[in-house]
N, C-alpha and C positions, 0 to 999 in steps of 0.2 A: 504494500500500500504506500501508496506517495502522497505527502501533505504541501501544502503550500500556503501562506499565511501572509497575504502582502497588509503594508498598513498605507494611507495617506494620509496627510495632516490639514484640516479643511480651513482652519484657525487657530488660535492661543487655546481655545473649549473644544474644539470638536473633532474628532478624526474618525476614518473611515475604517472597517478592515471586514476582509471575508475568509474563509476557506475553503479552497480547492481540493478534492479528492478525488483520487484516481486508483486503478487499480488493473492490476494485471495477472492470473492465474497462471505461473509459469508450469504446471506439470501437465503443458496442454500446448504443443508443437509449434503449432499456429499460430493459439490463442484468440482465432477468430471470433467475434458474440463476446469474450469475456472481457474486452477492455472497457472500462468505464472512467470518465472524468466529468466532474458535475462540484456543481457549487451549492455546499449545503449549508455553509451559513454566512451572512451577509449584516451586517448590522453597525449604527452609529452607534459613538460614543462621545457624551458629552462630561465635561469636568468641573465641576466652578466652588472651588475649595474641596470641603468634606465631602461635597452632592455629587455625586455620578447618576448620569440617563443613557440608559440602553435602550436602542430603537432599531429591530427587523429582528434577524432569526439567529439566534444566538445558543449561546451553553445555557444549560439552567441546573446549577448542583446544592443540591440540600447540604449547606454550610452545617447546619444545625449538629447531624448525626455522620458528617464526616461522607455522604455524600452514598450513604444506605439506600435511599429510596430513589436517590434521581444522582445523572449526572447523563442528562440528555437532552436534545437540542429540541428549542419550544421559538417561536413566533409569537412578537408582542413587544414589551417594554419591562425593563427593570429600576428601578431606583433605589438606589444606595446611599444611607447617612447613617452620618455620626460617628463619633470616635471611641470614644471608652465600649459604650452598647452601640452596635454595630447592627441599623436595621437597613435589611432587604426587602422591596414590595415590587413583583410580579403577578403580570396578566399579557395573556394570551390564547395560544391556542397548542396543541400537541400534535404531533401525525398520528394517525392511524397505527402505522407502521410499528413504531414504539411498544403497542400493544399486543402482539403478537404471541410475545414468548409468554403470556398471559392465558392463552388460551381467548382469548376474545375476539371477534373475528366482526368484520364489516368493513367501510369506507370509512366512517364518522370519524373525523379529530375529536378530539377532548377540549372543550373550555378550560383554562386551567387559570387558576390566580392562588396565588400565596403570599403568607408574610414571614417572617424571620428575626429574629435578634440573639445577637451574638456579645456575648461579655466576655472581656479581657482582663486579666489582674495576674501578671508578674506570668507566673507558669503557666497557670489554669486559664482555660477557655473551658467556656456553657453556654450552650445554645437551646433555643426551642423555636418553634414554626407550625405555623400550619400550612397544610394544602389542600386547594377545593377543584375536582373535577367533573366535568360533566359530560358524558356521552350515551349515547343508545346502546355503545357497543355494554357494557355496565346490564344491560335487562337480561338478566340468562338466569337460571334457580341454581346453577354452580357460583354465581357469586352473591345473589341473596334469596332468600328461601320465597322470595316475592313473585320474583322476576321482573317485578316493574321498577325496581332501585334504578336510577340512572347517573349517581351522585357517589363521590368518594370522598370522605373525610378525613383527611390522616393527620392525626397529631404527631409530632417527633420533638425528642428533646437528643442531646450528645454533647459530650466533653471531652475534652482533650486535655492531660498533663504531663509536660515535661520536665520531668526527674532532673535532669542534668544535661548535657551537651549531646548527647548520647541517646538515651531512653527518652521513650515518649509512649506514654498505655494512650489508646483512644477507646471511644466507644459510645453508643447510641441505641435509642427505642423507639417505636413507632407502633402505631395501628390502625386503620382504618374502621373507624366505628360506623361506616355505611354499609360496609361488608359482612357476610356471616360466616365466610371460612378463608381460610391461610391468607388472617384480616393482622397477621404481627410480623415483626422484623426487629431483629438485636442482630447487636453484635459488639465484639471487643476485640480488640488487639494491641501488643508489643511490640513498639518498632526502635528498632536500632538502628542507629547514624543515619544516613542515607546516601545515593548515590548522586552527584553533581556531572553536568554534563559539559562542564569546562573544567573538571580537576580530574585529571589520568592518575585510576587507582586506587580512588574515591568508589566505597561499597556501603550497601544497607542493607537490612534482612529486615522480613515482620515474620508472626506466629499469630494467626486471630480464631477467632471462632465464628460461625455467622449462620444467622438462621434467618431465612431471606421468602416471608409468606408473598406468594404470587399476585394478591391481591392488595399488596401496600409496597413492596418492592418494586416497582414496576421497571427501571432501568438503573439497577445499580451499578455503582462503581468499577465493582471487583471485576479480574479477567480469570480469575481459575472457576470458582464457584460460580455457580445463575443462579437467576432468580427461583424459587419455587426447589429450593436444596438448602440442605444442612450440617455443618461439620469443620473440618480442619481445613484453614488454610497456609501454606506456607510459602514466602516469596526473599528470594534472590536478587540484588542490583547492584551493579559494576559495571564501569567506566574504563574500558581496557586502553582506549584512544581518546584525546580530544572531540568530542562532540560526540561520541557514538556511545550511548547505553546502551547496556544490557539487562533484559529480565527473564527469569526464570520463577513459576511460582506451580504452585500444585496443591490440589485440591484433593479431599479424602470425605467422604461420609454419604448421604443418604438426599434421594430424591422424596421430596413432602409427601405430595400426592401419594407416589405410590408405595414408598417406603424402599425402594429398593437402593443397593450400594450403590455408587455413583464414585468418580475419581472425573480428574482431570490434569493434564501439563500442560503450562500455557505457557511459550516462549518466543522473544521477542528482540529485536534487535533496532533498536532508533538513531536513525542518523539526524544529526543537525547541524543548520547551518543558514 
């Protein structure tokens, strides 16, 4: 996969910037039909002290809980203030597409609006947030015993502290109280140092736990574990060269649904520049 991140500066407040993605299936000769390049997120930024305004299609990560329940691209607007407590207020809309590994199926985006605050003191970071969505794809009696629910309410709180230069525990909880099954999501994790993508030789490790319900997780963070799975995860990063990291993580334990074993290796190589 190929990224590309151009920025422009429009004035002293405002600048421009999108991402390009691209891709190419090399264990396919040709590779005819599988190359793709498309623009999937495009969006202003504006700055005027503490206040940031986000405007078109952008990231959207639940600061709150470390980024458990979202860390996926939404349409709309975001606003940013404050310094000591640190609030986030988003509205827009979601793809379709997002929904998927959910087991939820149709065309419909999701309406999506949320709020956020985040407090700082020395080590410790704590956040809490809520998030509101609303789609038709939401009416099925797998995810409320109704089937006419078309609304999800997820509460999230998560903390982060840093022990020293070194250690850092994270960890977050969530629910979606519009939901009547694998309507929760936790998790926790140990991370050591980390890995910098301009210091050659520069490594990090984490050890987390994460139980990740299909109906409040909706596009989480993680790359070894998915959504709607449970157990061990363990992650690897190292900088062998200037600008190029490395990951290696791996996952161990139990699909929700079905209860069955589940693993995964997920490995990864980023160039930058």
């Amino acid at each position: 996969m190929f990224r590309v991140i151009p920025t422009a500066e429009v004035n002293k407040n405002w600048k421009v910037t999108a991402r390009l993605t691209g891709q190419n299936l090399m264990n396919k000769d040709s590779g005819e039909g599988k190359e793709t390049l498309s623009i999937d997120r495009a969006h202003a930024i504006g700055t005027y002290g503490k206040l940031e305004v986000r405007l078109g299609q952008m990231n959207e990560y639940s600061d709150a809980d470390n980024g458990m329940i979202f860390d996926t691209t939404f349409s709309g607007a975001t606003v940013r203030f404050g310094n000591v407590v640190k609030a986030k207020v988003a509205a827009g809309r979601i793809g379709s597409d997002r929904f998927k590994a959910s087991g939820l199926v149709g065309s419909d985006p999701a309406n999506y609006q949320s709020l956020e605050l985040n407090y700082t003191a020395g080590k410790l970071r704590v956040g809490a947030g809520y998030h509101h969505l609303n789609t038709a794809k939401f009416k099925t009696v797998n995810y409320a015993k109704s089937g006419k629910e078309d609304n999800a309410n997820i509460w999230d709180v998560g903390a982060s502290y840093a022990f020293d230069k070194n250690f850092t525990l994270k960890g977050g909880f969530a629910q979606n109280t519009a939901a009547d099954a694998h309507d929760r999501a936790g998790s926790v994790s140990l991370w050591y140092k980390g890995a910098k993508k301009t210091d050659v030789g520069s490594w990090g490790m984490f050890l987390g736990y994460h139980h990740l319900g299909k109906f409040v997780a909706f596009d989480p963070t993680n790359n070894a574990i998915d959504l709607d799975q449970k157990g061990w995860e363990v992650g690897l990063q190292y900088t062998p060269l200037k600008n190029i990291l490395g990951k290696v993580e791996y996952f161990k334990g139990k699909d929700i649904s079905t209860d069955k074993d589940a693993s995964k290796l997920f490995v990864r190589l980023d160039y930058n520049f």
